[in-house]
DRENVEX-319597 format. One record per residue: x, y, z of N, C-alpha, C in turn. Coordinates in steps of 0.001 Angstrom, whole numbers, plus 500000, padded with zeros to 6 digits. Layout:
N
XYZXYZXYZ ...
***
This chain:
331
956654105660455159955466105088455803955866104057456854 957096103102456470957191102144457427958138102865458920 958846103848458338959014104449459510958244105011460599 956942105328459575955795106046460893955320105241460985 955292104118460932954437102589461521955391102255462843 956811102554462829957697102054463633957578102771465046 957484104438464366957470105575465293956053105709466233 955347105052465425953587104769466088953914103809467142 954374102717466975954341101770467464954913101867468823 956725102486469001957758103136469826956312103681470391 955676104882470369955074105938470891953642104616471928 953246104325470899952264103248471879952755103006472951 953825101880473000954352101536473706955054101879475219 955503103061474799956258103989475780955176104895476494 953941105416475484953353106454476172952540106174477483 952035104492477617951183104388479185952008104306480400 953645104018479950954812104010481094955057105310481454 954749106416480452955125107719481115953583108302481764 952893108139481270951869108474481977951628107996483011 951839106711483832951741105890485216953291106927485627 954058107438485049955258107905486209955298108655486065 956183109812485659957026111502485884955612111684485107 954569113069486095953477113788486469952684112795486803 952513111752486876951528111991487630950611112605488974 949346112286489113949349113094490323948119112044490854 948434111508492059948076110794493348947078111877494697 945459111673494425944951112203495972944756111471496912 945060112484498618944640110807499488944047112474500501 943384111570501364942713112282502437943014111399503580 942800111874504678942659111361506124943194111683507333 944335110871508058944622110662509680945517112311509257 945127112846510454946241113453510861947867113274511314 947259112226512135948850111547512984950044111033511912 949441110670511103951219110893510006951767112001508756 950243112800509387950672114145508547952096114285508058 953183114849509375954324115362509293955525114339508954 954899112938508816955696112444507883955643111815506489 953994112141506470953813111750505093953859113420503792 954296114605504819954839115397503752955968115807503541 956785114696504255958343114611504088958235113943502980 957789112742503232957870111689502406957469111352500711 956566112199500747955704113098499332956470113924498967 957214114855499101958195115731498903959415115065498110 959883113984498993960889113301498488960274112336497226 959421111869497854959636111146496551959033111300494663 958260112790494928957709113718493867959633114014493195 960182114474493983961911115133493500962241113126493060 961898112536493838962955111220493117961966110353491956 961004111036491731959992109943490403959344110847489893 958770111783490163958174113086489276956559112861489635 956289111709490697954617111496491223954423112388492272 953538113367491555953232114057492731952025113613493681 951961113528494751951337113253496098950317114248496463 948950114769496679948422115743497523947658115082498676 948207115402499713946980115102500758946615116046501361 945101115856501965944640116605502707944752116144504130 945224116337505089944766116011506689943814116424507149 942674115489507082941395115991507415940889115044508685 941657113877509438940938112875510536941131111804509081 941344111044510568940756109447509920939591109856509351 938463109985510225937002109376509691936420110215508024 937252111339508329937176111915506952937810111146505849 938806110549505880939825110058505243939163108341504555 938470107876505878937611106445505519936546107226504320 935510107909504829934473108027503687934988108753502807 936173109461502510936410110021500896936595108773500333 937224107663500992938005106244500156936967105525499763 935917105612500774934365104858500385933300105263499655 933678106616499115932968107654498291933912107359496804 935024107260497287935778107238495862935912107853495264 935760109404496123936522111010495664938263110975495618 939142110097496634940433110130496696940563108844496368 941881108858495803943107107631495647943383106432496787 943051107486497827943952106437499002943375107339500608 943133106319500977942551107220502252943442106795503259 943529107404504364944624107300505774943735107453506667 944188106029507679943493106210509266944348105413510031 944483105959511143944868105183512687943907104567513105 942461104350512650941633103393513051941132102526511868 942181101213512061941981100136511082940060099547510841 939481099407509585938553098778509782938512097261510192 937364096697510402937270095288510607936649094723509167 937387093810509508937388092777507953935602092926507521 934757092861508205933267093027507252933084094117506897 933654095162507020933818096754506914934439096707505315 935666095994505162936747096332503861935902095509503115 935209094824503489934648093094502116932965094280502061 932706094483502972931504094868502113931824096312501279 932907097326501357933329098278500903934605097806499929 934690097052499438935603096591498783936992097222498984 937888097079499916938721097785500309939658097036500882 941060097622501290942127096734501359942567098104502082 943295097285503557943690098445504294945285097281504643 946579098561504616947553098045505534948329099255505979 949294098451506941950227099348507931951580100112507317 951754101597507616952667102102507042953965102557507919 953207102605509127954553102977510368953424103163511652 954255102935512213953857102731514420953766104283514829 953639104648515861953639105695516381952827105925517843 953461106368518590952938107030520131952266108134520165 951018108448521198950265109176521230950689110095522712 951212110687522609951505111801523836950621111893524686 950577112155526156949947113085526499950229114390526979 949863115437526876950745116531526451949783117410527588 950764118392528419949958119070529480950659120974529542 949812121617530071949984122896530434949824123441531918 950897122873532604950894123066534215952231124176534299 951766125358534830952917126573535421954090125959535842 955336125712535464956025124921536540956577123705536505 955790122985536040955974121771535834956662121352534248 958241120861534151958358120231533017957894118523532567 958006118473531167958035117291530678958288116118532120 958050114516532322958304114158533409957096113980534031 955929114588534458955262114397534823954678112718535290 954457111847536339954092110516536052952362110327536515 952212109943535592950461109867535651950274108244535440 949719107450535969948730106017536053948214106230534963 947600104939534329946483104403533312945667105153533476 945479104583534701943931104703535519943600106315535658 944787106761535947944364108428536548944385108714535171 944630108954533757944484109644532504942860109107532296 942334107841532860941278107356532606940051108181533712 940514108422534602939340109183535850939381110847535483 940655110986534867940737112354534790940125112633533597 939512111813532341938724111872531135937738111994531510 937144111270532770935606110579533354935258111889534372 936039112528534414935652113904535781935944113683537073 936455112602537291936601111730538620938366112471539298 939069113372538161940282113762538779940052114957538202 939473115960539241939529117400537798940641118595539003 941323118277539283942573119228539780944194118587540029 944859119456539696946494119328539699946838119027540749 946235119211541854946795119306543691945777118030543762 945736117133543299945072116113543939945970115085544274 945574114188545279946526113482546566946961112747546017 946035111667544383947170110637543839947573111194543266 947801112093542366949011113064541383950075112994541982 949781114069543462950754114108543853951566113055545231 950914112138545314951673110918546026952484110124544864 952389110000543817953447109654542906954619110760542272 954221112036542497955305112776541986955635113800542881 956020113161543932956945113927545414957749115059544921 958202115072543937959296116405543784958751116876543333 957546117023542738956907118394541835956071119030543247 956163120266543203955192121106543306953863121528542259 952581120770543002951945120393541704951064122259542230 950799122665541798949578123849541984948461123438542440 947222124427542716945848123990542527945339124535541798 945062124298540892944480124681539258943914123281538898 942561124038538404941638122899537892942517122316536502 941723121222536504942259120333535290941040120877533980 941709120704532735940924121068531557941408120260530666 940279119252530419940261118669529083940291118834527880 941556118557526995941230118841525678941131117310524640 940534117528523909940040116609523154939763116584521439 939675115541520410939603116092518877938158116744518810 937864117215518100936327117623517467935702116764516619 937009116144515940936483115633514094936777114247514198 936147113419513368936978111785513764938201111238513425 938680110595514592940206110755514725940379109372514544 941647108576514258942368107661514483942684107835516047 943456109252516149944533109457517464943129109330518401 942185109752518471940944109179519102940908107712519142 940551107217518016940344105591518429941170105081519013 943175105030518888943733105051519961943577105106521140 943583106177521527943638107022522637942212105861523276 941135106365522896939981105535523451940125104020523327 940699103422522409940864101971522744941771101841524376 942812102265524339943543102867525515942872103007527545 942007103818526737940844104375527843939760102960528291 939924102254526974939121101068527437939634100101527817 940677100076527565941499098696528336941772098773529813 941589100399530171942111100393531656941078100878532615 939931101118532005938985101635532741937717100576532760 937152100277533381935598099626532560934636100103532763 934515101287533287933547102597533659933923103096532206 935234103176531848934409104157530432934762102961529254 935033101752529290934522101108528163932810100878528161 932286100612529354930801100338528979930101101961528828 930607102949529522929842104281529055930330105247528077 931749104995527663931602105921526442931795105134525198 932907104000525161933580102955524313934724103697523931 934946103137522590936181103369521935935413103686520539 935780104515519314935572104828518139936691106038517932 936447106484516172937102107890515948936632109100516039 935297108827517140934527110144517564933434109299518815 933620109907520116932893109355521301932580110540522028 931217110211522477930600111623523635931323111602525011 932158112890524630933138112923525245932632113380527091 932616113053527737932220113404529595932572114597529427 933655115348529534933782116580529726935003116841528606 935257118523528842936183118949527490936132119816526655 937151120483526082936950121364524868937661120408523857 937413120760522102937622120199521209938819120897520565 939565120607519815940361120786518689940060119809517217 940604120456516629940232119895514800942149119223514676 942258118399514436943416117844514122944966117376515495 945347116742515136946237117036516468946655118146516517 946873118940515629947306120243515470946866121476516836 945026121451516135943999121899517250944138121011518632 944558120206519117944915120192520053945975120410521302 946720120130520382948338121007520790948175122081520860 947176122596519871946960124442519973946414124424521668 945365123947521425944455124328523159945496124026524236 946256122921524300947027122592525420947694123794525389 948366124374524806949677124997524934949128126710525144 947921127002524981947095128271525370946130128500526258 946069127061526918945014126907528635945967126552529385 945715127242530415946837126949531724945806125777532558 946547124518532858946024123704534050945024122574532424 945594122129531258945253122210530272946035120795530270 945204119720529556945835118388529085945007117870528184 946022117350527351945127116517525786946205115073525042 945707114909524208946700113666524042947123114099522206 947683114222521691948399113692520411949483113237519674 949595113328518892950529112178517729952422112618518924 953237112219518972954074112615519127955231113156518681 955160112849517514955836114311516671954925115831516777 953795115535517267953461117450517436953844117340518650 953563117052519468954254116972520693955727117349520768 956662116930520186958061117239520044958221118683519087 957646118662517901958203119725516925957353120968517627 956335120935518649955439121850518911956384122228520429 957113121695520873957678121689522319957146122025523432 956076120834523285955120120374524441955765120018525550 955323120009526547955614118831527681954446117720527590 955336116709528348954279115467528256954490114217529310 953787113372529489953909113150530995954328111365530825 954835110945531665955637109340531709953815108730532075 954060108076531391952518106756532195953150105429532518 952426105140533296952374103603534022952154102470532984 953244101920532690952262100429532062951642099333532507 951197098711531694950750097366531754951549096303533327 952653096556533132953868095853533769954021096926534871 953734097972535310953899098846536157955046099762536186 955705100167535087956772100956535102956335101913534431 957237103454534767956656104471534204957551104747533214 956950104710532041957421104636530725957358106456529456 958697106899529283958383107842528051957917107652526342 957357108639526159956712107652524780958303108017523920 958353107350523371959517107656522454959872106404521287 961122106334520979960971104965519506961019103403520640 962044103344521578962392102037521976961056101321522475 959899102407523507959460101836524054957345101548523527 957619102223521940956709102137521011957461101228520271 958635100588520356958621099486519684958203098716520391 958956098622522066958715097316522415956715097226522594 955926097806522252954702098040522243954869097093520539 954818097634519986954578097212518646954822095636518330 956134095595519106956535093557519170955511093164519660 954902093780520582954034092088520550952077092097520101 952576092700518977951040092953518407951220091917516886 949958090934517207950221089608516648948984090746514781 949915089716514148949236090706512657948433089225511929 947455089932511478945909088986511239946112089307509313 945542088320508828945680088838507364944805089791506626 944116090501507586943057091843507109944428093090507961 945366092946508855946249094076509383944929094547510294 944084094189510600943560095061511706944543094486513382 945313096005513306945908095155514830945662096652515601 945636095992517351945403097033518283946358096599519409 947480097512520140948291097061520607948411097960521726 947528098371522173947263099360523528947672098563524365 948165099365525745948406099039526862948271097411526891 949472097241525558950264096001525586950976095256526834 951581094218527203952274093621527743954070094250527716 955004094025528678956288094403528128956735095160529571 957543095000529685958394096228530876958578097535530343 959097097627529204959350098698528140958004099559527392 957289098530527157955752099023526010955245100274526868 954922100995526084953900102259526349953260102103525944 952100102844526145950813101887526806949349102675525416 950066103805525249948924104369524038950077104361522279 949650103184521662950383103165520542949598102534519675 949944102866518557949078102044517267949746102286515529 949369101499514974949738101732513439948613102838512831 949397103173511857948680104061510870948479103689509287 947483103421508755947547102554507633946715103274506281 947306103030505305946548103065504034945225102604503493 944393102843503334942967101903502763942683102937501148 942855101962500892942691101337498678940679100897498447 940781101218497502939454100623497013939547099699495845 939582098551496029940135097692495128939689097697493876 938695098668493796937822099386491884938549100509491716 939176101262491954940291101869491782941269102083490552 941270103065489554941798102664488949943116101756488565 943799101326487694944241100271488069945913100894487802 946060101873486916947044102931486479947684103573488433 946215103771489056946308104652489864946661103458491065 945883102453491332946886101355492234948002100781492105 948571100642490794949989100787490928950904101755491105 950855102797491095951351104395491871951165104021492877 950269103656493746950352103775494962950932102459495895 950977101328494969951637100196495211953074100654495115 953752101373494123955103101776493869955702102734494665 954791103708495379954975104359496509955452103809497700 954218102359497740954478101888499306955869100966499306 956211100551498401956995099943498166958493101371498579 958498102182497787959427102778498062959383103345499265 958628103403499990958545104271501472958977103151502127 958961102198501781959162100914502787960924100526502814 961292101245501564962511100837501634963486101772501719 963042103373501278963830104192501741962756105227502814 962613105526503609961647105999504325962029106346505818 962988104885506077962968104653507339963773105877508299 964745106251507766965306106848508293964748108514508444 963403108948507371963038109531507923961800109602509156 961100108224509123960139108084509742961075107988511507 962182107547511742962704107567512845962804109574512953 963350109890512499963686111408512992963096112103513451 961148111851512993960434112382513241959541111696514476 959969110626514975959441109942515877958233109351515799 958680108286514489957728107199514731958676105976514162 957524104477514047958720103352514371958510102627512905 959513102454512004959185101622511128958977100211511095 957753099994510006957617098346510520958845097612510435 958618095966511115959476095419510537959422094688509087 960855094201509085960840093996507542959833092799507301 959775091729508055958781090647508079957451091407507609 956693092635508299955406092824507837955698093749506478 956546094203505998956985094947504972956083093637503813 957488092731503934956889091721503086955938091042502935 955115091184504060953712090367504248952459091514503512 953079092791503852952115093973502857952284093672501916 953637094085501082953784094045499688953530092715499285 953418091440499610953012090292498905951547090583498585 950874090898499728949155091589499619948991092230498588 949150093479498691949269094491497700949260094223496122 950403093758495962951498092818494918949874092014493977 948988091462494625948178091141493900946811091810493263 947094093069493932946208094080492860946259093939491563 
***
């Protein structure tokens, strides 16, 4: 008898530690834009702890109301809420990695290289640039032979992060389309066809000739897009890539809700469409199930990095690492 008092006891003890680790199973919904590295990253770390991960890539805005519905674990968006947003939804959002938003084109002829202005990605959204042979295109890019082929907009369908980007972007450099369309993860778009995911948009670019759209830049690369240099802030024409989405990322000052926006930042280096991609928790949540996902972020934060570079995006620094996990840490 006193042995099965002992063996009860052992079994208590041990059984809520195995149940929080090897099977469990973690849902999240949302952004597209870190799709392709958050199913590296799920992969790995299901083989190194036995937690399995499912997400769906469905958009940010899908990704906010499953988390506010409290159908998923953990929702994902590139469009951070604002602090009266998380307090009246009881929610806790932070940053998991940086990343550049391409703009990605389908011109006969023309490779990667392309140099396009703020301003002209901003007139050419607004209808104000709708052909390839037009005089500022081509007074900045003397060696191309540009065609005359109309221009065709492509754009998301569903609500995006890489949208709110992209349109925060559009609003910093235009003020024709901050006061007429704004910025959100879904805006009435002036002209355009749609795609569902960055995915669907890379699709349309790469199957319309005279065809331009903007997404994540790993589809851009693994999809072998072309994509075009923009003008910054500072006036240099900049490729999106890690150095110059970092130097974008340095100087985006971090608030203790993490809502940060770091568009067409300051910098010689910064490119000019960049943003974080972040986690949002519901702080009623189970509590089994917020520490899984606290133990996750923690481990992505510390072994991660080297895949989040490969795939072309920027890991935070270690300073906001620790400024998350202290957050977090008090769930």
């Amino acid at each position: 008898m006193k042995r099965l008092t002992i063996l009860t006891l052992v079994i208590a003890l041990i059984l809520p530690f195995a149940i929080a680790g090897a099977g469990e199973i973690l849902n999240g919904a949302g952004a597209t834009f870190p799709y392709p590295l958050y199913s590296k990253w799920f992969y790995a770390y299901e083989k190194a702890t036995g937690v399995k991960i499912n997400y769906q890539s469905i958009g940010s805005g899908g990704g906010i109301q499953q988390v506010k519905a409290g159908t998923v674990d953990f929702g994902a968006t590139d469009a951070p809420l604002m602090k009266e947003d998380l307090e009246k939804n009881n929610l806790i959002q932070f940053p998991m990695v940086a990343g550049a938003v391409a703009m990605i084109y389908n011109i006969p002829g023309i490779p990667s290289g392309l140099k396009l202005t703020s301003e002209m990605v901003a007139d050419i959204y607004l209808k104000k640039i709708i052909n390839w042979s037009d005089k500022r295109i081509r007074e900045i890019n003397p060696g191309l032979k540009l065609p005359d082929l109309p221009i065709i907009v492509a754009h998301r369908s569903d609500g995006s992060g890489t949208t709110n980007i992209f349109t925060w972007f559009l609003s910093d450099v235009s003020s024709e389309w901050s006061k007429n369309v704004g910025s959100a993860t879904s805006v009435n778009w002036p002209t355009g066809i749609g795609g569902k995911g960055n995915e669907g948009v890379a699709g349309l670019v790469r199957q319309t000739r005279g065809c331009i759209g903007y997404t994540e830049l790993a589809y851009a690369l693994q999809t072998k897009m072309t994509y075009a240099m923009l003008r910054n802030r500072d006036g240099n024409y900049v490729n999106p890539n890690h150095e110059t989405t970092q130097a974008a990322a340095d100087n985006a000052t971090i608030p203790s809700d993490f809502y940060v926006r770091f568009t067409y930042s300051k910098g010689k280096d910064s490119y000019p469409i960049a943003g974080f991609t972040y986690l949002i928790l519901k702080k009623s949540t189970d509590k089994n199930k917020l520490s899984a996902i606290v133990k996750f972020t923690e481990w992505a934060y510390k072994n991660g990095n080297k895949d989040a570079e490969e795939l072309d995006y920027i890991p935070l620094p270690e300073s906001l690492k620790t400024k998350v996990l202290k957050t977090v840490g008090k769930l």
